[in-house]
N, C-alpha and C positions, 0 to 999 in steps of 0.2 A: 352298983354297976354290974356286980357279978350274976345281977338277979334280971338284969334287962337283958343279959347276954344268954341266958338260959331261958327266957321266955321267948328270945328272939328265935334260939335254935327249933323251941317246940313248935314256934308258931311256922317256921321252914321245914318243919318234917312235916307238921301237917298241909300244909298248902302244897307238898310237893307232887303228889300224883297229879293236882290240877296241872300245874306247871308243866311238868313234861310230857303231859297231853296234849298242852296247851303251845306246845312247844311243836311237838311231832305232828300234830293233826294242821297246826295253823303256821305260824312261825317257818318250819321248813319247806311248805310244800306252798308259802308266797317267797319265797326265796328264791327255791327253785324258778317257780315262774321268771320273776324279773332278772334271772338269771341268763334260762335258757332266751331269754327275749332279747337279748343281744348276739345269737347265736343264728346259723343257717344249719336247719337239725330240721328231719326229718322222723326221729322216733329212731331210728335204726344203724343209721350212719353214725360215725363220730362228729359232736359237735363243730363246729366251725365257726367261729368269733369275727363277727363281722360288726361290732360296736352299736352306734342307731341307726344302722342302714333299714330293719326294719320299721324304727319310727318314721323315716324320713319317705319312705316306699306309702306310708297308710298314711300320713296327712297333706300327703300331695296324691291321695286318693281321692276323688271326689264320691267314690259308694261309701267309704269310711266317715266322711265328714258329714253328709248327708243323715248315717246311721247315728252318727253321736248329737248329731241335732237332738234326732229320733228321740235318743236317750233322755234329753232336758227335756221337753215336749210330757214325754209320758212320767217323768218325776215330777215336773210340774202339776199337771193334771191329777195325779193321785196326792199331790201334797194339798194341792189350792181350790180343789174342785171336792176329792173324795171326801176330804176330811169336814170340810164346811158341813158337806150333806150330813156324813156320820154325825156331828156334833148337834143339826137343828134334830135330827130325828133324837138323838139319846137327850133334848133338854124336851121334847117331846113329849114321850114316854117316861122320862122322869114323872111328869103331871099324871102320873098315873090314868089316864082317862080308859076308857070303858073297851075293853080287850085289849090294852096295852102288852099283858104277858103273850099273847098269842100272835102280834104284831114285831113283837120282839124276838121271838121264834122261828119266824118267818124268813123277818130280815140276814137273821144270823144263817138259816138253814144253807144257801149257799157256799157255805165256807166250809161246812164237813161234805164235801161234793168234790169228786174229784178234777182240776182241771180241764184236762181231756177228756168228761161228757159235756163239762159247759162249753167248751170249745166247739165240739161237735154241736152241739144244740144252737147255739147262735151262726155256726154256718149253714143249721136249716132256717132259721130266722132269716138271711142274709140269702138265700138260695136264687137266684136269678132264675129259675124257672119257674114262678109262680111259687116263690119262698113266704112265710108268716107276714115278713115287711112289707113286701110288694103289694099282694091279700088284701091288709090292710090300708094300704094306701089307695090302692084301687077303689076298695069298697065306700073311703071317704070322699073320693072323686080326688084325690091329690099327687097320682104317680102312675109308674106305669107298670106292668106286670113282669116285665122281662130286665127292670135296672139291677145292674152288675155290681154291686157292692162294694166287692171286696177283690170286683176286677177290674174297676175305673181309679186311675189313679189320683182323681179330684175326692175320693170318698173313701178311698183304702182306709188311709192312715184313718182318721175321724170315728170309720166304725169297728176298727179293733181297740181302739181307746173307748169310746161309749160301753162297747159290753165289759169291759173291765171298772171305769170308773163308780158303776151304781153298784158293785158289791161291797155295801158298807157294813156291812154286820162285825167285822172283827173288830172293826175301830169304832163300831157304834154300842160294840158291850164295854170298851175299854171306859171309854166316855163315860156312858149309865151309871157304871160302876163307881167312878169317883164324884160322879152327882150325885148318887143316891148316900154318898158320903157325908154332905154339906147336910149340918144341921137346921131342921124346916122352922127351929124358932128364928133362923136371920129372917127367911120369906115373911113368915107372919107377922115379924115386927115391920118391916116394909111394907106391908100390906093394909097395919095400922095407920102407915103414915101416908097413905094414900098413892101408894106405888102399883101400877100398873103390870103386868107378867110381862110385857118388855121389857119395862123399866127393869124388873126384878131381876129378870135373864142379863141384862145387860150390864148390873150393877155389882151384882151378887154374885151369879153363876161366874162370867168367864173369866174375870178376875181369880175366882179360888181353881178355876178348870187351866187358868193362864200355862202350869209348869207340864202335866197332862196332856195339854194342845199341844204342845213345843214335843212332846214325845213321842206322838204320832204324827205330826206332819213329818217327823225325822223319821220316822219308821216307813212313811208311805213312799218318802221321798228315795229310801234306801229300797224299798220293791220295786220303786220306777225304772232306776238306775238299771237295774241288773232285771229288769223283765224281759221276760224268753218265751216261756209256755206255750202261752194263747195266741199268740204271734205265729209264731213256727207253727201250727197246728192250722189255722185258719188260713196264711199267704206264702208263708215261710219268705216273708219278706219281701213278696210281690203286690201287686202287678211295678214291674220293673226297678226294683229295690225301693219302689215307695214307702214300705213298712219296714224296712229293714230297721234292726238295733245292735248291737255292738256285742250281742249275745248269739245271735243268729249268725253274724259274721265271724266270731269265733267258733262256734259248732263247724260252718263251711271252713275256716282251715283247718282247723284240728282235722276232720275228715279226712283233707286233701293231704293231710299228713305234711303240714307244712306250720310244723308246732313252732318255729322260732317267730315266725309272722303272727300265729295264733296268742301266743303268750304276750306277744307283745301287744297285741289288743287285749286282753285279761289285764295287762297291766298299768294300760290304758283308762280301763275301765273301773278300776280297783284306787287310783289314783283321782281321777276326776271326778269318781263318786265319792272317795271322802271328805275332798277338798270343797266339793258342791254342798254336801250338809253340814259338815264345820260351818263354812259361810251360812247358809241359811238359817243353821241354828242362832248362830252369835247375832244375825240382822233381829229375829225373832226376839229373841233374851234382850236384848238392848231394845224393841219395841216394847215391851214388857215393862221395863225399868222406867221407860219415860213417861208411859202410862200410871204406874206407882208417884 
């Protein structure tokens, strides 16, 4: 006993720096938020305790409700769409075929880039004056040279979600990487028995890829949730809050220095996104299970 209580102390001295890191960096500074989020605060002023009068203000918002659509929308889309692509491209290049390393390169290269050129870059893409898209459409005979992209709001939302969901590179090295894991005598023995490379992908691969998918759709799902960047940069949430997300709308209060409204959207946010991929994950894992 005496020997569990002095392993236990070592083992609390050493985990201690993480902890009150962990504590100072994360722990007090969500605290604060869902704290000051029942408050009418200003930054400057003395707090003011006004209970959920700010939840009550934002979900009888119709920009708010709207924006949290947004939110599900674009978690969706990078869980259900990004991830799919990541994973046929990384069982792909798994097969090693002929400049697969240079394909892989490629794909990836977008991810050491910084937001804010790809952002700029796809609103020359996107340019209504005779922008890349239009160009192209035109030259196919399929469009017109002067459509507004990302100022019609039938096509807002659509094309700030497109240029984000084909950057698959970071979820398609995570993928590679745990394929390139699976030992190639399961394939060839499959292969003896007259198993097909679907058959093979289907039988072999995503079954042992099963806990790995479940780890990146949770990851894509959690960029969705809380995506801002590329948003703000391209519409900043227009043409008339069509683009808008729950991150752009906290940036606008924090601004207006109207922090008790703003944290209450962070808290909003912080909540409904853990609650979203808890769910997702556990539908996942029990999809998993029943397939086992």
């Amino acid at each position: 006993m005496a020997t569990k209580n002095k392993n236990f102390k070592h083992i609390l001295l050493f985990l201690a720096p993480a902890i009150i890191l962990y504590i100072i960096y994360f722990i007090y500074p969500l605290g604060f938020v869902m704290v000051t989020s029942l408050t009418d605060w200003d930054g400057i002023s003395p707090m003011k305790f006004n209970g959920i009068k700010n939840y009550i203000v934002l979900f009888s918002d119709g920009t708010f409700l709207h924006a949290l659509r947004n939110n599900v929308l674009w978690a969706l889309s990078l869980g259900f769409i990004q991830i799919p692509l990541a994973a046929t491209m990384a069982l792909i290049l798994a097969r090693k075929p002929k400049g697969w390393k240079t394909f892989r390169t490629m794909y990836f290269l977008p991810n050491v880039i910084s937001q804010v050129a790809l952002a700029m870059m796809w609103l020359a893409i996107y340019n209504a004056d005779h922008g890349l898209l239009n160009n192209l459409l035109v030259a196919i005979g399929r469009g017109d040279s002067a459509t507004n992209w990302l100022g019609n709001m039938d096509t807002a939302f659509a094309a700030v979600i497109i240029q984000q969901v084909f950057y698959i590179g970071y979820f398609m090295i995570v993928i590679l990487a745990s394929r390139m894991n699976i030992p190639t005598s399961y394939y060839e023995a499959a292969e003896i028995d007259g198993a097909s490379i679907a058959q093979q992908e289907w039988a072999i691969t995503l079954p042992m890829l099963k806990d790995i998918l479940i780890t990146t759709i949770t990851l894509a799902l959690a960029f969705g949730i809380r995506h801002f960047e590329s948003t703000y940069l391209m519409t900043n949430g227009g043409p008339a809050h069509a683009t808008d997300v729950l991150g752009i709308l906290l940036y606008r209060n924090l601004g207006a220095l109207q922090y008790g409204e703003g944290n209450a959207i962070g808290t909003t946010l912080i909540l409904f996104g853990g609650a979203t991929i808890v769910l997702i994950r556990h539908l996942l894992q029990n999809i998993g299970q029943k397939e086992d």
